[in-house]
PyMOL commands that place a pseudoatom at each C-alpha (Angstrom):
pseudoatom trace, name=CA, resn=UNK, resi=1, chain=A, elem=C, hetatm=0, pos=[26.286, 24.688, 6.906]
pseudoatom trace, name=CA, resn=UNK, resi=2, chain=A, elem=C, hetatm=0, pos=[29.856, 25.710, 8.202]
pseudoatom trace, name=CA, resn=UNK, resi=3, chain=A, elem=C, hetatm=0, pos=[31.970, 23.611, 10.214]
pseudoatom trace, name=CA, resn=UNK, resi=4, chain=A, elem=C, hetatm=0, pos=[31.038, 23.342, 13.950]
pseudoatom trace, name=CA, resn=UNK, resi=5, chain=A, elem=C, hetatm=0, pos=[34.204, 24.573, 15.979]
pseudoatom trace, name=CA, resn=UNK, resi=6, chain=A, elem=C, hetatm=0, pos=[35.128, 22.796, 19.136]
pseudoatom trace, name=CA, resn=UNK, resi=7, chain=A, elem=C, hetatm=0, pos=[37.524, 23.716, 21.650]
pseudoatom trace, name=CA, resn=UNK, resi=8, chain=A, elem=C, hetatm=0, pos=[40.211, 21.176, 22.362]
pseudoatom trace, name=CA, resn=UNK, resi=9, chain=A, elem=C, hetatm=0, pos=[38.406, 20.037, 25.872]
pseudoatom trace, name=CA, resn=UNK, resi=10, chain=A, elem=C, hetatm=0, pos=[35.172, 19.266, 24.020]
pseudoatom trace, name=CA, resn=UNK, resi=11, chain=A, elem=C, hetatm=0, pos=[33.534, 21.707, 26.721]
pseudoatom trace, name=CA, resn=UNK, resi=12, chain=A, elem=C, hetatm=0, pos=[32.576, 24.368, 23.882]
pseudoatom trace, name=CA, resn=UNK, resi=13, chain=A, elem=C, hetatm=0, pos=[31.533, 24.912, 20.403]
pseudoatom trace, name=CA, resn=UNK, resi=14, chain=A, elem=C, hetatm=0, pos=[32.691, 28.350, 18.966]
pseudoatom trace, name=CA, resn=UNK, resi=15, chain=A, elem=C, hetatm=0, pos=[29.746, 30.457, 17.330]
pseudoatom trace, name=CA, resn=UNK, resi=16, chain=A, elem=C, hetatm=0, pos=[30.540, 33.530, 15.912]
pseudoatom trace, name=CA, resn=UNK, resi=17, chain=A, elem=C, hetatm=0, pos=[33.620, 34.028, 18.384]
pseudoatom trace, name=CA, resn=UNK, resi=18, chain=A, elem=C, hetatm=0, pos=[31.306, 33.145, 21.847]
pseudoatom trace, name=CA, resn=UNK, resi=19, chain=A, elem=C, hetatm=0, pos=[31.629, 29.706, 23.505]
pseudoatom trace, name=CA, resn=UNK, resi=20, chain=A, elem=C, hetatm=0, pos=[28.591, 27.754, 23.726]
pseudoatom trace, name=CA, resn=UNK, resi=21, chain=A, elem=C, hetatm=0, pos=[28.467, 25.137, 26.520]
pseudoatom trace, name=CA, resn=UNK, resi=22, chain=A, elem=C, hetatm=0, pos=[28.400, 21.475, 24.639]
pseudoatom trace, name=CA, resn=UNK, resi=23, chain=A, elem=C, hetatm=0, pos=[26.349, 18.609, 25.656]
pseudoatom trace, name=CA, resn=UNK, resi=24, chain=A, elem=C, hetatm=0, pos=[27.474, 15.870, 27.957]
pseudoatom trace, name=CA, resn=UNK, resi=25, chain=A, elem=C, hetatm=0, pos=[29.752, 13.808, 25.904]
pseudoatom trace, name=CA, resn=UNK, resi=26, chain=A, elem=C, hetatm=0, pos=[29.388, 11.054, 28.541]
pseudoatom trace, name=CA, resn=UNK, resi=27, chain=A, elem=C, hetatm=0, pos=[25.671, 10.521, 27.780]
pseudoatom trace, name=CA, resn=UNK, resi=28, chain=A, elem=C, hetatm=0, pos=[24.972, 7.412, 25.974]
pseudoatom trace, name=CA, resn=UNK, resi=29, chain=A, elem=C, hetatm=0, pos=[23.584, 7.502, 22.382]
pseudoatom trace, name=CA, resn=UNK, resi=30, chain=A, elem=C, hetatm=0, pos=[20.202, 6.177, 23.380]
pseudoatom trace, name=CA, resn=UNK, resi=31, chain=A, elem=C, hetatm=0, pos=[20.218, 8.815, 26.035]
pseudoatom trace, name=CA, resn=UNK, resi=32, chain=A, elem=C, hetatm=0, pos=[21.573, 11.688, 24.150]
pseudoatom trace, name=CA, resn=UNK, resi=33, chain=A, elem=C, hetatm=0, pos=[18.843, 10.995, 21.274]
pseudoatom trace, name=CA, resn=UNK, resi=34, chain=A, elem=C, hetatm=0, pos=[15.740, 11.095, 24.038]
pseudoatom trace, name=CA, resn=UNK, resi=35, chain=A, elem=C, hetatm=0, pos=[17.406, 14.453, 24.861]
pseudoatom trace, name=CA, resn=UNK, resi=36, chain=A, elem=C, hetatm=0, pos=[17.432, 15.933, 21.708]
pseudoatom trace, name=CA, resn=UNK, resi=37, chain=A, elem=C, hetatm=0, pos=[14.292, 14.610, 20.777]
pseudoatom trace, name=CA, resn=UNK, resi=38, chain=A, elem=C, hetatm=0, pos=[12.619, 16.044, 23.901]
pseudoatom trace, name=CA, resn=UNK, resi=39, chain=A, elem=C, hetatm=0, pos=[14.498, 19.339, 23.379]
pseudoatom trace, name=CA, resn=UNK, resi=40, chain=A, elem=C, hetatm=0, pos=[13.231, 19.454, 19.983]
pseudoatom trace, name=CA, resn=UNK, resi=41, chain=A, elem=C, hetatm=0, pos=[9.495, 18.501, 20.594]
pseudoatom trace, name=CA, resn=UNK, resi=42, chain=A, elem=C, hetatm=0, pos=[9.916, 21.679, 23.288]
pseudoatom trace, name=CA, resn=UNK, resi=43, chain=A, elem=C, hetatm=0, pos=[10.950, 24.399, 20.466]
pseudoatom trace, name=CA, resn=UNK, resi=44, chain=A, elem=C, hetatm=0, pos=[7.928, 22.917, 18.238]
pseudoatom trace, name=CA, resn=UNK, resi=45, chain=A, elem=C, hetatm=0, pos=[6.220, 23.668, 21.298]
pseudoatom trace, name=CA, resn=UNK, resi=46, chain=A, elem=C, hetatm=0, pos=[6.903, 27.031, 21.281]
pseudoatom trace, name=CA, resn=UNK, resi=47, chain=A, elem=C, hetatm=0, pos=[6.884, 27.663, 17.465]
pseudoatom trace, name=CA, resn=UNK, resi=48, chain=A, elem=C, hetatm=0, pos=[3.124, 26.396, 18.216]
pseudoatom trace, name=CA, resn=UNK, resi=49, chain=A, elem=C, hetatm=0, pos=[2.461, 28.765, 21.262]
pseudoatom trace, name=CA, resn=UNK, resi=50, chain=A, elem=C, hetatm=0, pos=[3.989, 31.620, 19.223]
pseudoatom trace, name=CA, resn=UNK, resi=51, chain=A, elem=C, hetatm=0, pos=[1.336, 31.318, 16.253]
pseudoatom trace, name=CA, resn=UNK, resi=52, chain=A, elem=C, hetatm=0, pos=[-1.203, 31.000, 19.450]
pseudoatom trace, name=CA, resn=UNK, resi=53, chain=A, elem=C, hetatm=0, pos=[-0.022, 34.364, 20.347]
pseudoatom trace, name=CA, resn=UNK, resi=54, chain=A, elem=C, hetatm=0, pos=[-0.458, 35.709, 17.005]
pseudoatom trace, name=CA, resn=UNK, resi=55, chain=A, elem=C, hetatm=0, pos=[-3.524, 34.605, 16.637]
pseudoatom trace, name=CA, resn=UNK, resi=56, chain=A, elem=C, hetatm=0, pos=[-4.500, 36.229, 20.273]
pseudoatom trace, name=CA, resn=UNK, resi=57, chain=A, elem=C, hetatm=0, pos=[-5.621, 32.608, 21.840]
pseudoatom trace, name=CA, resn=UNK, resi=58, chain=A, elem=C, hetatm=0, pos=[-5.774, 33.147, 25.633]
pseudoatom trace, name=CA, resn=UNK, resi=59, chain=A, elem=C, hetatm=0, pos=[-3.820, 29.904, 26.525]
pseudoatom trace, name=CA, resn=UNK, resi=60, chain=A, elem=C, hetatm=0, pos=[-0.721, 31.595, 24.771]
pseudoatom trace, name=CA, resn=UNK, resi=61, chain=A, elem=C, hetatm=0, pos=[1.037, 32.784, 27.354]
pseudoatom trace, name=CA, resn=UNK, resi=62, chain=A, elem=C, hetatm=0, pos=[0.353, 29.387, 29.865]
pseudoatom trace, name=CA, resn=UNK, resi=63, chain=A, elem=C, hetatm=0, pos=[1.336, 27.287, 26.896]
pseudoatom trace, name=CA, resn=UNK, resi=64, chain=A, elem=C, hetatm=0, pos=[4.870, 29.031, 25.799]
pseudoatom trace, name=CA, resn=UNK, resi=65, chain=A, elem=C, hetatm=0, pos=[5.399, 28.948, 29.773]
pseudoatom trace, name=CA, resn=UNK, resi=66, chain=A, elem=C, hetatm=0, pos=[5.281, 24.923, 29.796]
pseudoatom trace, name=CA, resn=UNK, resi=67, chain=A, elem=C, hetatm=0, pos=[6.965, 24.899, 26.169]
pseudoatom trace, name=CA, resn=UNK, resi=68, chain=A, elem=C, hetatm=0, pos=[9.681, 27.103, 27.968]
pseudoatom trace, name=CA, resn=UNK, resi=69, chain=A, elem=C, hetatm=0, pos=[10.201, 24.837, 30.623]
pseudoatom trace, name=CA, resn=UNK, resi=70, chain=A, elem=C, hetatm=0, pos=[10.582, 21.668, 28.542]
pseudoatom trace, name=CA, resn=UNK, resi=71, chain=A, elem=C, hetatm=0, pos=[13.232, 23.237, 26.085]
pseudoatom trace, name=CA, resn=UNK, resi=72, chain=A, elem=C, hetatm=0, pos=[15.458, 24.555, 29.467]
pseudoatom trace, name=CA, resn=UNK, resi=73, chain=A, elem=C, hetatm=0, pos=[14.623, 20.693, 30.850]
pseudoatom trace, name=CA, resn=UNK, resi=74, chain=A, elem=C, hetatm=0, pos=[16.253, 18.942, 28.198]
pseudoatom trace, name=CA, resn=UNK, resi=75, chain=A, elem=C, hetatm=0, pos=[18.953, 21.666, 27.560]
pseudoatom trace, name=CA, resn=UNK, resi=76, chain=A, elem=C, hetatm=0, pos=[19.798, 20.835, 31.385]
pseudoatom trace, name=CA, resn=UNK, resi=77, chain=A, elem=C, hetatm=0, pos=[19.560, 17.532, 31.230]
pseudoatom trace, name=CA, resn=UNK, resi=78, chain=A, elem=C, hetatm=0, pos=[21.770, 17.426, 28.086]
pseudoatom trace, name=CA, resn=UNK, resi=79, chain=A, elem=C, hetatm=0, pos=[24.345, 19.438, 30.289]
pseudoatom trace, name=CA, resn=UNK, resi=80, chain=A, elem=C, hetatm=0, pos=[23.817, 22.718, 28.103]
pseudoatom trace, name=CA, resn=UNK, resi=81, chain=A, elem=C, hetatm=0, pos=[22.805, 24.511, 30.801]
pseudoatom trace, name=CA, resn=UNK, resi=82, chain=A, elem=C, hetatm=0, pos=[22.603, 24.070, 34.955]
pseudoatom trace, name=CA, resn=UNK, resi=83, chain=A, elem=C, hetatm=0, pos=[25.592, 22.743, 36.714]
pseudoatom trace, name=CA, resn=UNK, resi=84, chain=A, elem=C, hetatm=0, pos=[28.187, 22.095, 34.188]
pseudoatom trace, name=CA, resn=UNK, resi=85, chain=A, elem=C, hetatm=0, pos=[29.530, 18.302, 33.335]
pseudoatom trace, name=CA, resn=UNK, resi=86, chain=A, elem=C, hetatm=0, pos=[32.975, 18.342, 33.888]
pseudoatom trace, name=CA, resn=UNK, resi=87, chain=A, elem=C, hetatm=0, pos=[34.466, 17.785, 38.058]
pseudoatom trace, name=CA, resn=UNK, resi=88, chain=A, elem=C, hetatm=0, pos=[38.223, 19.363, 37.225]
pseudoatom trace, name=CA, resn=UNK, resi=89, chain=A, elem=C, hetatm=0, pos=[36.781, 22.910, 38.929]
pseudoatom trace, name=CA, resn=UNK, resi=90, chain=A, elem=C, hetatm=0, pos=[37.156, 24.817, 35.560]
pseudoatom trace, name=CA, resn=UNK, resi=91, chain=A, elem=C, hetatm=0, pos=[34.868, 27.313, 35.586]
pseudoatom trace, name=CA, resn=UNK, resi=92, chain=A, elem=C, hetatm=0, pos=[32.271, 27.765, 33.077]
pseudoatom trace, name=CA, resn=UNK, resi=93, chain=A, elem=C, hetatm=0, pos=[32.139, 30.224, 30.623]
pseudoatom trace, name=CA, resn=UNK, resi=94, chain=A, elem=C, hetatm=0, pos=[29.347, 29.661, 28.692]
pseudoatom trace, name=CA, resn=UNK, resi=95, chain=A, elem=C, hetatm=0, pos=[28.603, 32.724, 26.388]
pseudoatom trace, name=CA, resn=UNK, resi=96, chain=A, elem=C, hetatm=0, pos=[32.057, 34.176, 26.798]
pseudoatom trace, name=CA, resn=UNK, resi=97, chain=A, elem=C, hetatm=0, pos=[34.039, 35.631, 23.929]
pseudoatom trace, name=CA, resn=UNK, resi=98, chain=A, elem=C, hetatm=0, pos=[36.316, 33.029, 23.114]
pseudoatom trace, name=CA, resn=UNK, resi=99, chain=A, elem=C, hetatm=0, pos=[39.086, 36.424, 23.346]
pseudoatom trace, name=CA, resn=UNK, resi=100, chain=A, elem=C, hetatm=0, pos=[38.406, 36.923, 27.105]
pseudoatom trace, name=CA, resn=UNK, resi=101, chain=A, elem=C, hetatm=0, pos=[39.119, 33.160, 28.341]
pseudoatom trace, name=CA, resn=UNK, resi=102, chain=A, elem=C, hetatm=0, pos=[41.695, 30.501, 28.523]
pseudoatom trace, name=CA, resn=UNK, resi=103, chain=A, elem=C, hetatm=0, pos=[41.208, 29.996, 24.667]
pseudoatom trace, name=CA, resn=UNK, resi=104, chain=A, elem=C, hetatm=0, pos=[42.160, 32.737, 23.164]
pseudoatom trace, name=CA, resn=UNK, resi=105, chain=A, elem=C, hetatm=0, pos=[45.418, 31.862, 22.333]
pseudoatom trace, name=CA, resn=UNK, resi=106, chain=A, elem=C, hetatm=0, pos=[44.346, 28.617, 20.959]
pseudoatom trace, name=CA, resn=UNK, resi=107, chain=A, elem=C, hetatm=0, pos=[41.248, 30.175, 18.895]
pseudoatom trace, name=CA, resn=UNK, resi=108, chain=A, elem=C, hetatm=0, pos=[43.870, 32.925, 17.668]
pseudoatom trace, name=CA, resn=UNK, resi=109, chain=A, elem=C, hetatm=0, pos=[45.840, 29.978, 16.358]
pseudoatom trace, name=CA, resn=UNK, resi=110, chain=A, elem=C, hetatm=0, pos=[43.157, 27.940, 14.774]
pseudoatom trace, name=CA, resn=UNK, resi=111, chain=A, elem=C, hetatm=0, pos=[41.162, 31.033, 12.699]
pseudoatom trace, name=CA, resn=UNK, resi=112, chain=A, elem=C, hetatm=0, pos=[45.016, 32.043, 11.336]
pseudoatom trace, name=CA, resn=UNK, resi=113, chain=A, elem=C, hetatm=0, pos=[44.751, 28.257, 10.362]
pseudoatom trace, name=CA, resn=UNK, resi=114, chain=A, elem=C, hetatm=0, pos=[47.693, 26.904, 12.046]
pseudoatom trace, name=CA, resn=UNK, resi=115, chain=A, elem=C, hetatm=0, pos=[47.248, 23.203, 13.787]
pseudoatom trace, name=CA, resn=UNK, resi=116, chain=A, elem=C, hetatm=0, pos=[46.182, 23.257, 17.040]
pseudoatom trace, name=CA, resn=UNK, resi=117, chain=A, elem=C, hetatm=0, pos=[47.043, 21.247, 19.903]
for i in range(1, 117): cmd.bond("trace and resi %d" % i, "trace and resi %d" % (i + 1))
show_as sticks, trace
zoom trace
């Protein structure tokens, strides 16, 4: 596993040159770990309503609905997604090309390898 790239705001981590929206670093540990473990009870969710759709079970589609749901829940309450975490009035650019924002110059600099900020 490579290095996970984060922008000097903790705001973003960089995947393959987009900027991903980080979790709220402000949540406390205990917190943060009912999060993740809700998030990732709601992807084994829909790994399980997938292989119900393969196999043509007619709760499929009602059951990756609700598994849906509960992986965008926790990704929201993590601060992933929905109103973002910060109050400085930065906009959020979640999914952006790191090349077409404010961190360009910076990611420039750190994939030629020179210290950032």
């Amino acid at each position: 596993m490579s290095e996970v790239i984060t922008t000097p705001d903790l705001r973003y981590i960089v995947v393959r040159n987009r900027l991903w929206r980080r979790a709220n670093p402000h949540l406390s540990p205990e917190h943060r770990a009912t999060l993740v473990a809700r998030l990732m009870d709601g992807r084994r969710a829909v790994k399980a309503a997938k292989a119900s759709e393969r196999a043509g079970e007619p709760e499929a589609a009602a059951a990756m609905k609700a598994a849906r749901g509960e992986v965008d829940a926790a990704k929201t309450a993590l601060g992933e997604r929905g109103p973002v975490w910060w109050n400085d009035g930065a906009p959020d650019l979640n999914r952006h090309l790191v090349r077409n924002t404010p961190y360009a110059d910076w990611f420039a600099a750190f994939s030629a390898g020179e210290p950032g900020p």
